[in-house]
C-alpha positions as CSV (number, residue, x, y, z in Angstrom):
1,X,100.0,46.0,135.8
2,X,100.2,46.1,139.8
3,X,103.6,47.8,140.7
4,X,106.0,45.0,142.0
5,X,108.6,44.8,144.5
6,X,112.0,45.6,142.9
7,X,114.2,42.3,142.4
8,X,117.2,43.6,144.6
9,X,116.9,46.5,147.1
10,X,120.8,47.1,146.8
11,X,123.1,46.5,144.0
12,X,125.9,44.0,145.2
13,X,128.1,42.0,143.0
14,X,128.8,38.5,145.2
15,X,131.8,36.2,144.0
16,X,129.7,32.5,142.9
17,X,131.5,29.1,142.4
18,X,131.0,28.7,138.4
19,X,130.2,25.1,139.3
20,X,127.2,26.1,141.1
21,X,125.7,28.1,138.4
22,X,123.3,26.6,135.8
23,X,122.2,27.7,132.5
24,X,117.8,28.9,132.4
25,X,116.3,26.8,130.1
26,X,114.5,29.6,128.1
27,X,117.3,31.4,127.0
28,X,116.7,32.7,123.4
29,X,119.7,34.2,122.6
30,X,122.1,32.9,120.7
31,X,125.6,33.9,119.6
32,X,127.4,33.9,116.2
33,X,130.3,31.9,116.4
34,X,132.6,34.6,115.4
35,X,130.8,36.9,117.5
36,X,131.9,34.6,120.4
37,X,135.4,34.5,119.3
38,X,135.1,38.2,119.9
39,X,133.8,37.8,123.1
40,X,136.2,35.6,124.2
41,X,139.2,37.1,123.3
42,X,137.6,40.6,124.9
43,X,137.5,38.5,128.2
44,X,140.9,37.4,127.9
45,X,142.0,41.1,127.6
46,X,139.6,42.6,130.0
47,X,139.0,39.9,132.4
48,X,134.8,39.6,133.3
49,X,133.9,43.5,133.9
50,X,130.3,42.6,133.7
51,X,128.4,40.5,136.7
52,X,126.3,37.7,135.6
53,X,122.8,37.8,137.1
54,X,121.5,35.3,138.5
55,X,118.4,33.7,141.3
56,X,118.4,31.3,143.5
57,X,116.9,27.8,142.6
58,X,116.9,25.7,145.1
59,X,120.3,24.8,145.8
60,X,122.0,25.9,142.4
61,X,122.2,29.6,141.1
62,X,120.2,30.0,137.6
63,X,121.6,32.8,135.2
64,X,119.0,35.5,133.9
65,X,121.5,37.2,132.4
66,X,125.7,36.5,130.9
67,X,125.2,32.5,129.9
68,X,128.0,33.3,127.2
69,X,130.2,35.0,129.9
70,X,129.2,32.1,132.4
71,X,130.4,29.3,129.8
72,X,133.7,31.4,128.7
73,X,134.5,31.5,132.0
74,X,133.8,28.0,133.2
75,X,135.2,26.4,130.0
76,X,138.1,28.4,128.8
77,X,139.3,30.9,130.8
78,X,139.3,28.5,133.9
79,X,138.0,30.9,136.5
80,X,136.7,29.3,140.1
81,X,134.0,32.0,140.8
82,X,132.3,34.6,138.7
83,X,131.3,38.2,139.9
84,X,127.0,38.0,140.2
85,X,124.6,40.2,141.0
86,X,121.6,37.8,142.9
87,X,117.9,39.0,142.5
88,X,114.8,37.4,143.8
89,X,112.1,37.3,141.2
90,X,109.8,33.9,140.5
91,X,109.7,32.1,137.5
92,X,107.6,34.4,135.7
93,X,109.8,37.7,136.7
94,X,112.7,35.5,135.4
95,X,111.9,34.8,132.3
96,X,110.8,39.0,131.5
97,X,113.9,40.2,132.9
98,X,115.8,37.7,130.8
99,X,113.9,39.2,127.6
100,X,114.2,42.9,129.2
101,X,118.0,42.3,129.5
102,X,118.6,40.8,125.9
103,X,116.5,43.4,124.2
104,X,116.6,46.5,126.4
105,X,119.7,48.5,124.4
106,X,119.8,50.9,122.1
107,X,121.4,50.9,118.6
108,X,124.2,53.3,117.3
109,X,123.9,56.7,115.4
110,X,126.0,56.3,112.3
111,X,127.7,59.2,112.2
112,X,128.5,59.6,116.1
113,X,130.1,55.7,116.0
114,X,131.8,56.7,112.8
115,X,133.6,59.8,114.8
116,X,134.2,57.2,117.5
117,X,135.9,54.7,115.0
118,X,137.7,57.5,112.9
119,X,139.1,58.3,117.0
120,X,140.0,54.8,117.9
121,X,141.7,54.4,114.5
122,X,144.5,57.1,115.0
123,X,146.7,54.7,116.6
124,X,144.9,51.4,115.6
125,X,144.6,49.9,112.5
126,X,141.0,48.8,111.5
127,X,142.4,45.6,110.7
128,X,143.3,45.5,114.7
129,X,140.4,46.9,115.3
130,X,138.4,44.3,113.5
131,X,139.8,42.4,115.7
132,X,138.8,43.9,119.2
133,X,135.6,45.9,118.2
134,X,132.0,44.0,117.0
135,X,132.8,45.2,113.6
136,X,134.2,43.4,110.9
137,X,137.2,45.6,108.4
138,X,134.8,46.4,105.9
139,X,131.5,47.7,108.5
140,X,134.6,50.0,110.4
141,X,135.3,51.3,106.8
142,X,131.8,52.0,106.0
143,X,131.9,53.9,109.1
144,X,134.5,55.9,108.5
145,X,133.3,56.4,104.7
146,X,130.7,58.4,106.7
147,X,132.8,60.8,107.3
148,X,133.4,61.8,104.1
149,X,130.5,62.7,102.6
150,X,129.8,66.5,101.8
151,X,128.8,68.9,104.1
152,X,125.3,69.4,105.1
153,X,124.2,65.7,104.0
154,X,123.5,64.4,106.8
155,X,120.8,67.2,107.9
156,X,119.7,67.2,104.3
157,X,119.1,63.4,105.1
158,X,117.1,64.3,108.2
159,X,115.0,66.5,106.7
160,X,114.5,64.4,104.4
161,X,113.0,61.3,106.8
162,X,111.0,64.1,108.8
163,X,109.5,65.3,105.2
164,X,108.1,61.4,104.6
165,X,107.2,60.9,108.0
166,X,104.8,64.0,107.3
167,X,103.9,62.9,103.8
168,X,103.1,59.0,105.1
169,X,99.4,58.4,104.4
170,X,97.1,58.5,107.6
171,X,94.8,55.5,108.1
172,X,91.7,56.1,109.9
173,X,89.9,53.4,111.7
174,X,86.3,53.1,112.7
175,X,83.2,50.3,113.8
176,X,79.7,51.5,112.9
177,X,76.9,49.0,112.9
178,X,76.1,49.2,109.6
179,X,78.6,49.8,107.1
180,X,76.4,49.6,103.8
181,X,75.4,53.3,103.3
182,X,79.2,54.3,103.9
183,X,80.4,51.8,101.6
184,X,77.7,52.8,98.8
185,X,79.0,56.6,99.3
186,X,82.4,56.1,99.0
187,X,82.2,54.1,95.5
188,X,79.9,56.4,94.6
189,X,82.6,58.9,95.2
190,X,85.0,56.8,93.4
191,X,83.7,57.1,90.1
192,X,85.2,60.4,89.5
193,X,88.4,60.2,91.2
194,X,91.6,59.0,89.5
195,X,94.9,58.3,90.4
196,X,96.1,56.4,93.4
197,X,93.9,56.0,97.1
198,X,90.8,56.4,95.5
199,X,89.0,54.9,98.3
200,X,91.0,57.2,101.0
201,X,90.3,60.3,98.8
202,X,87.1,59.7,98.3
203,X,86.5,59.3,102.1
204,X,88.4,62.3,102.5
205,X,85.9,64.3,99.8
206,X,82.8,62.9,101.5
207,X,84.0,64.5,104.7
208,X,84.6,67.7,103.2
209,X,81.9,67.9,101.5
210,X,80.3,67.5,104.8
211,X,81.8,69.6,106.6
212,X,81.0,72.7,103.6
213,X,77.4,72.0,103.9
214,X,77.1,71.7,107.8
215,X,79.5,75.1,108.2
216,X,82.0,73.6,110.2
217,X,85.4,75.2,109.8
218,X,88.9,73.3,110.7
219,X,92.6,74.7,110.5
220,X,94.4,72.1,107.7
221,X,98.4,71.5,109.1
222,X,101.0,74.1,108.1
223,X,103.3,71.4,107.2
224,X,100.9,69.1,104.9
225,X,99.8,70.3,101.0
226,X,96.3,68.9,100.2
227,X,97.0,66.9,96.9
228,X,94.9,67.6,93.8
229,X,91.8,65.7,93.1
């Protein structure tokens, strides 16, 4: 794809009349009510501490990005103007930034948001915190039940997920133009393997055997045990 130019040369949040902004008609996200009432009563706190993003269409502003910040703010918190951040993209350019800036976040480590909870929860209830935080009681508990599990766990866990990753099964991919005489070898192989992946193994002993006869010579992975036959 052919490098474009960027939608704003210089970040600057501009103050818009909420009247003149209008909801995209893509959108594809939608909110939870109770997620919303968290929303909204984080806005009532904090006031609107992130711009909504928005183009120009003709003589209206279309949001990109912060419709659920755009309708708290023009329907219950009764603000005149909204803090924005204008870009200049077409339709196309629109619609992927709108995606990018939905999806483009990353999710939390459990036991680095469960430090973060047990910090918050010093002088804060989790049933406050329930209130303030995306989490309901129960998920901040679970977090915190992190926290007591036994030392070493979590690498053992680690280890664990780097062991199956290694272990997986490959898959191997190929287009010849005739696939007969391949097919015919490897069920001919079949016949005296057992167990489970007979058609994988049996590709996997038809290259070996391959290899022995032609005298090639390869260095198997450290890591990976060759499973019995």
């Amino acid at each position: 794809m052919t490098a474009c130019k960027p939608a704003v040369d210089r970040l600057e949040i501009v103050h818009l009349p909420v009247g003149q902004i209008h909801a995209n008609p893509w959108n594809p996200n939608r909110v939870a009510p109770e997620t919303m009432h968290k929303l909204r009563e984080y806005m009532r706190r904090e006031g609107i501490v992130q711009p909504i993003i928005v183009r120009r269409v003709g003589d209206h502003w279309q949001i990109l990005d912060g419709f659920h910040r755009w309708t708290l703010c023009k329907d219950e918190l009764g603000l005149a103007e909204v803090p924005c951040v204008v870009v200049d993209v077409d339709d196309k350019r629109a619609k992927m930034m709108t995606v990018n800036l939905n999806e483009l976040s990353g999710d939390p480590v459990p036991h680095l948001m469960a430090e973060l909870i047990h910090d918050l929860s010093r002088d804060t209830s989790l049933e406050d915190l329930s209130t303030i935080l995306p989490y309901g009681e129960d998920e901040l508990r679970d977090f915190e039940a992190l926290l007591q599990l036994p030392d070493g766990l979590e690498a053992f866990v680690e280890e664990q997920a780097e062991r199956e990753a290694k272990e997986a099964p490959k898959v191997v991919s190929f287009v010849v133009d005739d696939p007969a005489p391949i097919e015919a070898a490897i069920e001919h192989a079949m016949e005296c393997i057992e167990g489970k992946n007979r058609r994988g193994r049996a590709l996997a002993m038809l290259a070996e055997t391959y290899a022995d006869v032609s005298g090639l010579t390869f260095e198997a992975d450290a890591d990976t045990e060759t499973p019995d036959a």
